[in-house]
C-alpha positions as CSV (number, residue, x, y, z in Angstrom):
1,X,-53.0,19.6,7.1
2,X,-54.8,17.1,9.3
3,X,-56.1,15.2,6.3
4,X,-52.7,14.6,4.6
5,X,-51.4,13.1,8.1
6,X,-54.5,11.2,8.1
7,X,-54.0,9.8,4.8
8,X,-49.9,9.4,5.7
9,X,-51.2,7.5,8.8
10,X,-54.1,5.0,6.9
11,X,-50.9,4.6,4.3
12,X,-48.4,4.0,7.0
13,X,-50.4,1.2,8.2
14,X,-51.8,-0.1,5.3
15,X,-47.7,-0.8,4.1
16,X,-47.0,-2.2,8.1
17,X,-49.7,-4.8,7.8
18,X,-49.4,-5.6,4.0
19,X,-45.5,-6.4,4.3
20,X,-46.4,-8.9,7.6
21,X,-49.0,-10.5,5.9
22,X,-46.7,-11.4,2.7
23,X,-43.8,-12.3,5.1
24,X,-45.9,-14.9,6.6
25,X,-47.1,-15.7,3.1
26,X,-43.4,-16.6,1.8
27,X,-42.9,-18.3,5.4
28,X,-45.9,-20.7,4.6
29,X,-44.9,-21.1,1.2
30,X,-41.8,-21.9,1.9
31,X,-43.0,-24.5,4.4
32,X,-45.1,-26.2,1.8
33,X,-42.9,-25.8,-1.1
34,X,-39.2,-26.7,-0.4
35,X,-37.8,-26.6,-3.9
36,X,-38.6,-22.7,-4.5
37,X,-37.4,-22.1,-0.5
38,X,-34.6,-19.4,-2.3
39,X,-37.0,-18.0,-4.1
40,X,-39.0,-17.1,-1.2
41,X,-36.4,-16.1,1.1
42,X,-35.7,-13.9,-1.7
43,X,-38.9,-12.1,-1.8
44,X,-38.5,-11.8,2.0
45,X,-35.6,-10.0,1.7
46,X,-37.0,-7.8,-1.0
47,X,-40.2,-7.4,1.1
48,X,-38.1,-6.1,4.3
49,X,-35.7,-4.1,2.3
50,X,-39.4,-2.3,0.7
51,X,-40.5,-1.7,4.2
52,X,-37.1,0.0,5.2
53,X,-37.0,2.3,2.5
54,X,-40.7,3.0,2.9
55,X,-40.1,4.3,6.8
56,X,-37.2,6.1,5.4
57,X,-39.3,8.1,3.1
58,X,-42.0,9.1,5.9
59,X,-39.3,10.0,8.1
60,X,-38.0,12.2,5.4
61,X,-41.6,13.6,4.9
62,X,-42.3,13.9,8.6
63,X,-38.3,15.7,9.3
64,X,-39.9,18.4,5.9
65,X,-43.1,18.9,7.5
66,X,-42.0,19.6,11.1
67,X,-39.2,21.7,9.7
68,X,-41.4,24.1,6.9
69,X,-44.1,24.7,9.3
């Protein structure tokens, strides 16, 4: 059991620090490149509503855990 919350844990963090780093990738982008600056704020959007649904589902796996053992 302490491997899989290891691994949950590495993933957790590995999806944290991936969305920030392409956040402030559209941010720069959009800086440099003011004709696609929809495009971008799209992908932002996108890229926040990805990290929501991703806490969601490790809350939900966390709540299952907790509750089956």
């Amino acid at each position: 059991m302490d491997i899989l919350k290891e691994l949950s844990n590495v993933l957790l963090i590995l999806i944290r620090s991936g969305t920030v780093f392409r956040v402030v990738y559209c941010f720069i982008m959009m800086g440099t490149d003011e004709e696609n600056e929809k495009v971008y704020k799209k992908r932002i959007r996108n890229e926040i509503i990805f990290y929501i649904l991703a806490e969601c589902c490790y809350l939900v796996k966390d709540l299952v855990t907790i509750y089956y053992t």
